[in-house]
py3Dmol code that shows the C-alpha trace and the ligand (Angstrom):
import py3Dmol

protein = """\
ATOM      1  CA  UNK A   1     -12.321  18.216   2.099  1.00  0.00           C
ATOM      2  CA  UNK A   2     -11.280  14.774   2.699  1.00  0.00           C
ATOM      3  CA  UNK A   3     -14.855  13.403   1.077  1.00  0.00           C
ATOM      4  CA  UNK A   4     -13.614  15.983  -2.183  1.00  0.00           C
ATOM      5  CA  UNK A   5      -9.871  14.113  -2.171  1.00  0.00           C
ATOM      6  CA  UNK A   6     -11.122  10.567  -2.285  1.00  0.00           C
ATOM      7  CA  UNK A   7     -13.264  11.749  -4.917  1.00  0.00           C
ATOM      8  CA  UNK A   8     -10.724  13.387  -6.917  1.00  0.00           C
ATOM      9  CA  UNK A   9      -8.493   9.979  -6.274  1.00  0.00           C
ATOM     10  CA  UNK A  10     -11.042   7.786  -7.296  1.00  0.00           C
ATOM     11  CA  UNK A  11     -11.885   9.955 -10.355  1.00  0.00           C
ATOM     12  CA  UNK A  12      -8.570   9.296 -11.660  1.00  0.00           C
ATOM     13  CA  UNK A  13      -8.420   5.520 -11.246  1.00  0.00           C
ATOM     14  CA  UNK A  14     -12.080   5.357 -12.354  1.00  0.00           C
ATOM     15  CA  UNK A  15     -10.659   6.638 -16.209  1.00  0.00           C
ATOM     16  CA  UNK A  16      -9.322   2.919 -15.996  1.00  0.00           C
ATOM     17  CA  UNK A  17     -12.351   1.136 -14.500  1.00  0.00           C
ATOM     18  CA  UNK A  18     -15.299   3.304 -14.646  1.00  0.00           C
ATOM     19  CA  UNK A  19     -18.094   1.181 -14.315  1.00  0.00           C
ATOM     20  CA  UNK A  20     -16.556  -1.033 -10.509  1.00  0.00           C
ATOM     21  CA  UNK A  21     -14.921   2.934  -9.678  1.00  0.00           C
ATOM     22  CA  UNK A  22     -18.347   4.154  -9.198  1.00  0.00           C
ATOM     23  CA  UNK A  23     -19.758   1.331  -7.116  1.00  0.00           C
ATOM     24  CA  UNK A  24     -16.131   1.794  -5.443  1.00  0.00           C
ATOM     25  CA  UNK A  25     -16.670   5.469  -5.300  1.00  0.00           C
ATOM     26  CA  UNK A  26     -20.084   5.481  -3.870  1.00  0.00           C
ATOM     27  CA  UNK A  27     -19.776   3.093  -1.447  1.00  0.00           C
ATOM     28  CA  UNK A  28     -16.493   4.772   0.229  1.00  0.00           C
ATOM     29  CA  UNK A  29     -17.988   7.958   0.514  1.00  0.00           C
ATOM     30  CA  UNK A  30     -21.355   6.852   1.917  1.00  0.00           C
ATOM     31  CA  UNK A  31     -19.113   4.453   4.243  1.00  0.00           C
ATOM     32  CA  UNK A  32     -17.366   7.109   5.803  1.00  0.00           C
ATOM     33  CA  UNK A  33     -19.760   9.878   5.660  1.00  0.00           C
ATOM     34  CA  UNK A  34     -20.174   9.165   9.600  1.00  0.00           C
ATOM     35  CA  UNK A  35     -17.044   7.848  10.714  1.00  0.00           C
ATOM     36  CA  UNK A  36     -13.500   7.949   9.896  1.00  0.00           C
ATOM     37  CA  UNK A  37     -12.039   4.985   8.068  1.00  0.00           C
ATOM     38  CA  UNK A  38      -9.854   2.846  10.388  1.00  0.00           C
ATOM     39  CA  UNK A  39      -6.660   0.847   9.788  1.00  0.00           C
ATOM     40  CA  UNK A  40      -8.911  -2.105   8.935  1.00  0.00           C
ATOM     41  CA  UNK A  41     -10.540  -0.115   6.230  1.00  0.00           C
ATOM     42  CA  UNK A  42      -7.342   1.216   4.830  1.00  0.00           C
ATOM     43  CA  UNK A  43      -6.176  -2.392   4.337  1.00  0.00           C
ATOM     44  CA  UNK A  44      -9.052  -3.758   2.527  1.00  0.00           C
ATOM     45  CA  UNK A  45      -8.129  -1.431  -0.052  1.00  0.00           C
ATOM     46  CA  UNK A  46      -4.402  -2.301  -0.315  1.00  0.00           C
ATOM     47  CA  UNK A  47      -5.952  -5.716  -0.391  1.00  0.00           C
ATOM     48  CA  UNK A  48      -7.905  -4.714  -3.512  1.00  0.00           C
ATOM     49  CA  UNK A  49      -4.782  -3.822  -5.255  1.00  0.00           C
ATOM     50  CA  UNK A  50      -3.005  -7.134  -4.427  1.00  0.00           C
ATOM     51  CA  UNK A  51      -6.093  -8.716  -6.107  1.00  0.00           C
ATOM     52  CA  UNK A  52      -5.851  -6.553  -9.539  1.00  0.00           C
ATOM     53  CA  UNK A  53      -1.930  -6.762  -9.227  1.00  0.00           C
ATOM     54  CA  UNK A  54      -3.049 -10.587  -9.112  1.00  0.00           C
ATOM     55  CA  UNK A  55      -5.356 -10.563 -11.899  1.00  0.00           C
ATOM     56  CA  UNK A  56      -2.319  -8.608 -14.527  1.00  0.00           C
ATOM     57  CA  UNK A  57      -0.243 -11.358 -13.809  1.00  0.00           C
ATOM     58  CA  UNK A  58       1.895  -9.936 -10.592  1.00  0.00           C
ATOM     59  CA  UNK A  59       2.664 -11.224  -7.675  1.00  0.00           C
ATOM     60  CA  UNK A  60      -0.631  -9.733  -6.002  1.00  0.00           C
ATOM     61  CA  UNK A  61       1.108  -7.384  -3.291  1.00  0.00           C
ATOM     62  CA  UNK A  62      -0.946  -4.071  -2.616  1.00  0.00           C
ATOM     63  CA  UNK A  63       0.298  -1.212  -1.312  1.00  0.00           C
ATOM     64  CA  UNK A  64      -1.877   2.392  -0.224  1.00  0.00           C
ATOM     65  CA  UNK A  65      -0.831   5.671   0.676  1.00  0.00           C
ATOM     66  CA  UNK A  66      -2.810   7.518   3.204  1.00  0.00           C
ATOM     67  CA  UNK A  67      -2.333  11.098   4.749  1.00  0.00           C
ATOM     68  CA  UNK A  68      -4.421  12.799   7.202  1.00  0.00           C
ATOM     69  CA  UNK A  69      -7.209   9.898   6.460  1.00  0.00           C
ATOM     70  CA  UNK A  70      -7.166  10.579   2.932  1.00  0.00           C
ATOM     71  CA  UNK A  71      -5.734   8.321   0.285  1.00  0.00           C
ATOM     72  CA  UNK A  72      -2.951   9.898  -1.730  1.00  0.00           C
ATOM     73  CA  UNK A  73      -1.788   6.921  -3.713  1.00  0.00           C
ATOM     74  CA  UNK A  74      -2.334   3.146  -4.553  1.00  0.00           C
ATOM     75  CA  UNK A  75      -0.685   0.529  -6.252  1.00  0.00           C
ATOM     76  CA  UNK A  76      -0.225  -3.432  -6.716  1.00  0.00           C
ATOM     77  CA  UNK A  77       3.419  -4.522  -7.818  1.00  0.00           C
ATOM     78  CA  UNK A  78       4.138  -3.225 -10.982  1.00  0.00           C
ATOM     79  CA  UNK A  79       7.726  -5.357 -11.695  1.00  0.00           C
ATOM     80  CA  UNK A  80       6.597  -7.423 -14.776  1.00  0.00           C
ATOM     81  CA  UNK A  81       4.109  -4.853 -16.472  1.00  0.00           C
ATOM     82  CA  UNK A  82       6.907  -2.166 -16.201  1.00  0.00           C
ATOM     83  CA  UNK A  83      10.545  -4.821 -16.928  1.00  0.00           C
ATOM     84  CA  UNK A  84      11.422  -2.439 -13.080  1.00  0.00           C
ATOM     85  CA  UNK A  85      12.838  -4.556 -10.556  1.00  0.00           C
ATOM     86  CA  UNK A  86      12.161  -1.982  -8.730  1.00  0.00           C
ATOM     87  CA  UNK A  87       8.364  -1.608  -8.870  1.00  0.00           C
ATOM     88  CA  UNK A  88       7.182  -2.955  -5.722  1.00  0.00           C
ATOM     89  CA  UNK A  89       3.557  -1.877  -4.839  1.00  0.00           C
ATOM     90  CA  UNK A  90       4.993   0.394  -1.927  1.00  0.00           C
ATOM     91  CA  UNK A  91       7.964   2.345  -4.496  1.00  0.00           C
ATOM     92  CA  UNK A  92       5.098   2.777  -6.972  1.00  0.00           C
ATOM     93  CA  UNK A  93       2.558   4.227  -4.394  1.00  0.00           C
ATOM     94  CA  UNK A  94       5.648   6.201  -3.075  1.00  0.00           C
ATOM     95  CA  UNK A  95       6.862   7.642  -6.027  1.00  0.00           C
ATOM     96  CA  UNK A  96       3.066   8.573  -6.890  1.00  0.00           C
ATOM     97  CA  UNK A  97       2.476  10.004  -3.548  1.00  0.00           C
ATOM     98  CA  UNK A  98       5.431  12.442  -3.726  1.00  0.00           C
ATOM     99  CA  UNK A  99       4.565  13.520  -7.449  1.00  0.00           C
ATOM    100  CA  UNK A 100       0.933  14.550  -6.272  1.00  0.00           C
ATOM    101  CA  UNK A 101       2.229  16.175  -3.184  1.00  0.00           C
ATOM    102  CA  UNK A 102       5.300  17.729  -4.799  1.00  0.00           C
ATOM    103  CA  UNK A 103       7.650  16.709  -1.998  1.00  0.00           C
ATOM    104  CA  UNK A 104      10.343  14.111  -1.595  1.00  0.00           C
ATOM    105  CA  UNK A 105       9.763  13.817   2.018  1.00  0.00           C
ATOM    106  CA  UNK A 106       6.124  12.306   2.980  1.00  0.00           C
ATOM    107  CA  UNK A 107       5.965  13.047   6.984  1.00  0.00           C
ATOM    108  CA  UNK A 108       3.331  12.592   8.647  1.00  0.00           C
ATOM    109  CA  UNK A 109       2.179   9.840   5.422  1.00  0.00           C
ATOM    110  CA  UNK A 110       1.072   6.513   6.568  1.00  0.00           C
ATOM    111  CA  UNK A 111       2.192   3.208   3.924  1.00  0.00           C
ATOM    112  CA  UNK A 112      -0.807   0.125   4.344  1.00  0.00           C
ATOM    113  CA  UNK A 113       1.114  -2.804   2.497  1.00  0.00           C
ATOM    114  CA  UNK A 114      -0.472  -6.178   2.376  1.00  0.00           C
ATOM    115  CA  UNK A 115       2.876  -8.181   3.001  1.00  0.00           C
ATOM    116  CA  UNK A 116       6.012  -7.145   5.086  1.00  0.00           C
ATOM    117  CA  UNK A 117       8.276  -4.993   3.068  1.00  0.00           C
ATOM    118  CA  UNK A 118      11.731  -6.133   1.376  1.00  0.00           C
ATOM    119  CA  UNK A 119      14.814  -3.973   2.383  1.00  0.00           C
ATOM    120  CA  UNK A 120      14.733  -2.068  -0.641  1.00  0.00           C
ATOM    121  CA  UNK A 121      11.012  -0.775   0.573  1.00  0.00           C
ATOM    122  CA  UNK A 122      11.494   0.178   3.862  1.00  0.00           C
ATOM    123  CA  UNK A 123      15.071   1.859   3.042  1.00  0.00           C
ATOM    124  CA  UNK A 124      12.417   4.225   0.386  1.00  0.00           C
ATOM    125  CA  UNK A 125      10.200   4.890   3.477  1.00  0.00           C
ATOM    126  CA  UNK A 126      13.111   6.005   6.043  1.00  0.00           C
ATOM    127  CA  UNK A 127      13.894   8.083   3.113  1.00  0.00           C
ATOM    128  CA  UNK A 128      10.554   9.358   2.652  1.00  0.00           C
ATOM    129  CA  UNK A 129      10.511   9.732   6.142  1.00  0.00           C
ATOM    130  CA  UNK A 130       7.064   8.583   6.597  1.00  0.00           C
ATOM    131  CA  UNK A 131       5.543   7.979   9.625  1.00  0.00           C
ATOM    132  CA  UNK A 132       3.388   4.668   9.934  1.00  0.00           C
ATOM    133  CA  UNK A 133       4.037   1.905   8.390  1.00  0.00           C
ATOM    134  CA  UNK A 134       0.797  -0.828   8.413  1.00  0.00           C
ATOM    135  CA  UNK A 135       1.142  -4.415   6.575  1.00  0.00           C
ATOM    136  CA  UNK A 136      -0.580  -7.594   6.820  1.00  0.00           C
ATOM    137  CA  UNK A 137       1.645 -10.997   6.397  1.00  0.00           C
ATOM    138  CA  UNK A 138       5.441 -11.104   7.875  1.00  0.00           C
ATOM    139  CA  UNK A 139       7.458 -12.345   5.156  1.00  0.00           C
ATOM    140  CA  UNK A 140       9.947 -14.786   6.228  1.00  0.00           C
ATOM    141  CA  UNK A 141      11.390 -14.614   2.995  1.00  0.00           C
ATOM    142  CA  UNK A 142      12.868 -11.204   2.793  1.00  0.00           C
ATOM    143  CA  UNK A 143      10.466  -9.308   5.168  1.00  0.00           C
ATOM    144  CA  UNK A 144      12.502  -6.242   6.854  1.00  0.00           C
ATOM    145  CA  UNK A 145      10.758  -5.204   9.414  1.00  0.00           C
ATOM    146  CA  UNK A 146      10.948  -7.820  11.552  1.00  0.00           C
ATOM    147  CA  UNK A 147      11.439 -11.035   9.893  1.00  0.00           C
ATOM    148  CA  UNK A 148      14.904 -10.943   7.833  1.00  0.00           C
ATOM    149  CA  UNK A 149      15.751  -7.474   9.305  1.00  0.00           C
ATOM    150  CA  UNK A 150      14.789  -4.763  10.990  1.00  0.00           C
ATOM    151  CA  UNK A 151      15.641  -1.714   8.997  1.00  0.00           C
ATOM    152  CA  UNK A 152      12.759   0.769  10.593  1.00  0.00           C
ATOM    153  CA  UNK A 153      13.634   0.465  14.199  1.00  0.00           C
ATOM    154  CA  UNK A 154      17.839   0.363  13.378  1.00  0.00           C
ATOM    155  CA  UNK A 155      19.813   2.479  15.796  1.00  0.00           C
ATOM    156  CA  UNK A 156      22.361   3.627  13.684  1.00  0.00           C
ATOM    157  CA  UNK A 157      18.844   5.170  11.322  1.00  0.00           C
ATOM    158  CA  UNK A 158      17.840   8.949  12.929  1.00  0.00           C
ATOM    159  CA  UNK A 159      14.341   8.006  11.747  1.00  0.00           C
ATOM    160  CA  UNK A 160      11.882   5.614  12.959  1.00  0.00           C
ATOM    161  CA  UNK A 161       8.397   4.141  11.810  1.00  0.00           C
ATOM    162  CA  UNK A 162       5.886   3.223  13.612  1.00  0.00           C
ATOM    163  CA  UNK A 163       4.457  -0.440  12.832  1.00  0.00           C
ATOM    164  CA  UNK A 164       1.242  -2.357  13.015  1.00  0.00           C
ATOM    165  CA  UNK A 165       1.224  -5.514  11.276  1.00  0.00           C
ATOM    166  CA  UNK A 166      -1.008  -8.595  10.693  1.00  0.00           C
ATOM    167  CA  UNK A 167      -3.908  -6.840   9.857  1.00  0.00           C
ATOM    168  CA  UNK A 168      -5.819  -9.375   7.344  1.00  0.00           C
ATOM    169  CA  UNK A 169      -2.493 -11.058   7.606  1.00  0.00           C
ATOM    170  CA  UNK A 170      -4.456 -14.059   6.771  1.00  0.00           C
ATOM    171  CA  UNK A 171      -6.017 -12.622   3.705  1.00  0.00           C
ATOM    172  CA  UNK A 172      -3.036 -11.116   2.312  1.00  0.00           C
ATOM    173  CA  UNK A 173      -0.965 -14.536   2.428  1.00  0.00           C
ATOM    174  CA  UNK A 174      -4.151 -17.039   1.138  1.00  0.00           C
ATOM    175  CA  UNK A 175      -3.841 -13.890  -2.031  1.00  0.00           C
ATOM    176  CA  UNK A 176       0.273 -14.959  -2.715  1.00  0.00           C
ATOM    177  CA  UNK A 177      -0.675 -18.941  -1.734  1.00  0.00           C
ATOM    178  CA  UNK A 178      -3.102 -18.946  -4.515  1.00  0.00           C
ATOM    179  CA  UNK A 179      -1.146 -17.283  -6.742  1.00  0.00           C
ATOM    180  CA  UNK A 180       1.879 -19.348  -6.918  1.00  0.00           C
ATOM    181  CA  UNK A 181       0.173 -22.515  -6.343  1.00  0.00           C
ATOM    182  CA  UNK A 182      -1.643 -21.711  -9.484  1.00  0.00           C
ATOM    183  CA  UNK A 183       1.885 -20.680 -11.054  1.00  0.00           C
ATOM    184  CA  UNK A 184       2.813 -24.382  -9.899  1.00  0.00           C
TER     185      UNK A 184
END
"""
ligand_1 = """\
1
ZN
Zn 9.712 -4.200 -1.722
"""
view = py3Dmol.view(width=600, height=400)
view.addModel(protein, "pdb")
view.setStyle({"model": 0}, {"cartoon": {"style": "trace"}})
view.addModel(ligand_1, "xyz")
view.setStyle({"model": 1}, {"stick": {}})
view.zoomTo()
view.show()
């Protein structure tokens, strides 16, 4: 079941990039044939998406939806391809998420974002009401978790996210370094 989903998810992006989708494909399902994928795991694929977001000419922040171990949606920031201020990698994977699963509310759905979400992110995840939140780099910058605010653990908000961050924290920032040094 979960081996026919990442399949199915993979089929779809593969219309895009069918010749890496395969190797991509492949090696996912013969990587997890004997053990679940981990938070680790989950992350090198939002880290894949910060690199393609990267290589259109975003700022390369990647973003990855995941329920019950499977991957629902994915995304890299969208903002310049789509003139949407709004299109951070996490709205993108959010909106996607709730298409597929015909639901507004995504309980239970756990968000892997390489860098600490803006306010505008983590207000869309209280109201998607999903339950794990898992990112790589604080952003001291506009980060809202922890570093600028702390909008999923505020106690006037009746819902709360769980949070794990700095996983390939180092990664994830040497990605946005490169990129706007480059930009420089
Ligand atoms: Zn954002």
């Amino acid at each position: 079941m979960c081996e026919l989903s990442f399949s199915l998810n993979f089929a779809a992006f593969g219309s895009l990039f069918p010749h890496t989708i395969l190797v991509k494909q492949l090696s996912f399902r013969m990587l997890f044939f004997f053990r679940m994928p981990t938070d680790l795991d989950f992350m090198q694929f939002a880290l894949d998406e910060a690199r393609a977001a990267a290589a259109a000419g975003e700022v390369p922040i990647g973003a990855l939806l995941v329920c019950e171990n499977k991957i629902i949606a994915q995304s890299g920031n969208r903002t310049i391809r789509d003139n949407d201020p709004t299109a951070h990698a996490e709205i993108v994977a959010l909106r996607e998420g709730s298409r597929l699963l015909s639901n507004y509310r995504l309980s239970g759905a756990t968000m892997y974002v390489t860098l600490e979400p803006c306010a505008m992110c983590a207000g869309a995840m209280i109201q998607a009401r999903i339950a794990k939140l898992v990112y790589g780099a604080d952003d001291p910058r506009g980060g809202a978790v922890r570093s600028c605010f702390e909008v999923l653990s505020h106690p006037r908000l009746n819902h709360r996210v769980e949070v794990a961050s700095g996983i390939l924290a180092e990664e994830s920032s040497a990605l946005l370094q490169s990129f706007f040094a480059a930009r420089r």
